[in-house]
GUMIVO-246631 format. One record per residue (C-alpha): residue in one letter; y, x, z. Coordinates in steps of 0.25 Angstrom, whole numbers, m for minus. Each point is the difference from the previous one (the first is absolute). Layout:
<sites>
<site residu="A" v="Y" u="X" w="Z"/>
...
</sites>
This chain:
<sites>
<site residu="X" v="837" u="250" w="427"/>
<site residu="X" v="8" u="m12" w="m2"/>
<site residu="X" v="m2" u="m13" w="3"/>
<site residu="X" v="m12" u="m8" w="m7"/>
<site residu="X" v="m1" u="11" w="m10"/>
<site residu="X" v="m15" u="4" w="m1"/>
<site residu="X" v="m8" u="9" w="m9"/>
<site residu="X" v="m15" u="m3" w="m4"/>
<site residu="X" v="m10" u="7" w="m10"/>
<site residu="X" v="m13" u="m2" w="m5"/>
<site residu="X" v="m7" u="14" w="m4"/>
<site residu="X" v="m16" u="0" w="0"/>
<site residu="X" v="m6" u="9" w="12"/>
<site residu="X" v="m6" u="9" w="m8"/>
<site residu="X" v="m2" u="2" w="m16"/>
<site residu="X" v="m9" u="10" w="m10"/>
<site residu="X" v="7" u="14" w="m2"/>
<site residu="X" v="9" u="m1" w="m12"/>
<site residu="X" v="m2" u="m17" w="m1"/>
<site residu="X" v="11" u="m9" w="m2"/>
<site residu="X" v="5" u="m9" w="13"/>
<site residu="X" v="7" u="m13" w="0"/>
<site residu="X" v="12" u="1" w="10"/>
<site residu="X" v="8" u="m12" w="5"/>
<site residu="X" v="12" u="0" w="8"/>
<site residu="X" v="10" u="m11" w="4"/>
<site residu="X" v="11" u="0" w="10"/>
<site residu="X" v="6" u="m10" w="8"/>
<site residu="X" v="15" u="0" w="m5"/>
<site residu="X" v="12" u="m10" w="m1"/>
<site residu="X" v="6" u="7" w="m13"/>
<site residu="X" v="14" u="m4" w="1"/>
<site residu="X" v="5" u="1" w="m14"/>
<site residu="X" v="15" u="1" w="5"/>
<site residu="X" v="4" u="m10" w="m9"/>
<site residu="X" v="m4" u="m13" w="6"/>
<site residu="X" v="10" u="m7" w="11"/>
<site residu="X" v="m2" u="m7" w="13"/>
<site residu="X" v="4" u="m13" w="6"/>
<site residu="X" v="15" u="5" w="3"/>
<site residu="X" v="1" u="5" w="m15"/>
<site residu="X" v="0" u="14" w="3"/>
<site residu="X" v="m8" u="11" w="m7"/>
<site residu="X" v="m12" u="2" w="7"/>
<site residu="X" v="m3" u="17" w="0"/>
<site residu="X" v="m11" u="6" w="m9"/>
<site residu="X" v="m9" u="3" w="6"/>
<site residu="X" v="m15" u="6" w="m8"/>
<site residu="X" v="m11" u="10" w="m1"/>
<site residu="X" v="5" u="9" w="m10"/>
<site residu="X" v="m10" u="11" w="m2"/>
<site residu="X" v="m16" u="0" w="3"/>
<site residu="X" v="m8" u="12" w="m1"/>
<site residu="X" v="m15" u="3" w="2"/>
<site residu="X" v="m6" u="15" w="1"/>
<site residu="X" v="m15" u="5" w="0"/>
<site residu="X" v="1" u="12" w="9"/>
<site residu="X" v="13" u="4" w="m1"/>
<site residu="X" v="2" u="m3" w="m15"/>
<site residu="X" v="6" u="m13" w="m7"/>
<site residu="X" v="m10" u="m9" w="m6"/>
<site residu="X" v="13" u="m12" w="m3"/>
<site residu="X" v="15" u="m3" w="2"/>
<site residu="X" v="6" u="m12" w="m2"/>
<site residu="X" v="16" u="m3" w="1"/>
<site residu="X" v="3" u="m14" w="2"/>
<site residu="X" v="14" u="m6" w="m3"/>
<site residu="X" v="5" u="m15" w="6"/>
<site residu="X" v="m9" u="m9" w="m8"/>
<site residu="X" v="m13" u="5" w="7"/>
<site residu="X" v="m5" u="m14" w="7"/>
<site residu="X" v="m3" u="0" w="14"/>
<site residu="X" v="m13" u="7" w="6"/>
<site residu="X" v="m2" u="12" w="m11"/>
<site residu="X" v="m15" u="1" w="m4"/>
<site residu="X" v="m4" u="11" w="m8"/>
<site residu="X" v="m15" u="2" w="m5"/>
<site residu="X" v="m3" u="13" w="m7"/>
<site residu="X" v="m10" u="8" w="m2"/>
<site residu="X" v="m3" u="16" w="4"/>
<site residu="X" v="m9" u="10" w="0"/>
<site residu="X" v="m5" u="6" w="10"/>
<site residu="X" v="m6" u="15" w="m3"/>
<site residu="X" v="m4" u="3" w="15"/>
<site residu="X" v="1" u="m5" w="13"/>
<site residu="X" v="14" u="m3" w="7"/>
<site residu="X" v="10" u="m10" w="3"/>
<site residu="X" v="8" u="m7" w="m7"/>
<site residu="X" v="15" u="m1" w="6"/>
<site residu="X" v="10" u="m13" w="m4"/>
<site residu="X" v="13" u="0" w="3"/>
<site residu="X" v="13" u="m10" w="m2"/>
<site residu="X" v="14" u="2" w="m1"/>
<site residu="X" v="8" u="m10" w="3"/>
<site residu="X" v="16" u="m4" w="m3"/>
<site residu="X" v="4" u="4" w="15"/>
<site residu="X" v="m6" u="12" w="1"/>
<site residu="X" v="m13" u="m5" w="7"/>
<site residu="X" v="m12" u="6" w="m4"/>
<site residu="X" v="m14" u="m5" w="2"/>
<site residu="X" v="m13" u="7" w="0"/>
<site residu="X" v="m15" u="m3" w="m1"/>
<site residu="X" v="m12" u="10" w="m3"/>
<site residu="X" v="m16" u="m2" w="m5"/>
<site residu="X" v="m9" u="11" w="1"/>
<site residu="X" v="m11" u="m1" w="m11"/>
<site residu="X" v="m14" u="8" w="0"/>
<site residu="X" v="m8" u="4" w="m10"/>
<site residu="X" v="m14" u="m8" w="m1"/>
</sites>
């Protein structure tokens, strides 16, 4: 995992069979735009999260693609339902071919 770079997510611990959750996720991220220079003048490399995806037990609950103009830190608030207990996986794709995981299991109350 590079440097600095830190997933976090917010998912209740546990939610009624079939209910609606609030799920909130940021990462720790520089998101170099590739179009901004440094003090020599000299482009400094893109560098960004391009893709985050979430999935309930295997199946996708939301993708997004992200191009240069996302800001620094990507939060995302969603919601899902969730129709059993499980877990919900999270995962990041950044420029450099680093990707970054994070899991949440829900249960049913």
């Amino acid at each position: 995992m590079a440097s600095g770079v830190k997933p976090r997510v917010k998912v209740p611990k546990s939610a009624a069979a079939g209910s609606s959750i609030t799920i909130k996720t940021l990462i720790s991220h520089k998101m170099e735009s590739g179009r901004r220079k440094n003090k020599a003048g000299e482009l400094i490399p893109r560098s960004i999260i391009n893709r985050f995806t979430c999935e309930f037990n295997g199946q996708p609950v939301i993708e997004v693609l992200m191009e240069p103009s996302i800001s620094t830190n990507p939060f995302f608030e969603f919601e899902a339902t969730v129709p059993e207990a499980g877990e919900f996986k999270f995962t990041w794709y950044d420029d450099d071919g680093d990707v970054y995981e994070t899991s949440k299991p829900v249960a049913i109350a």
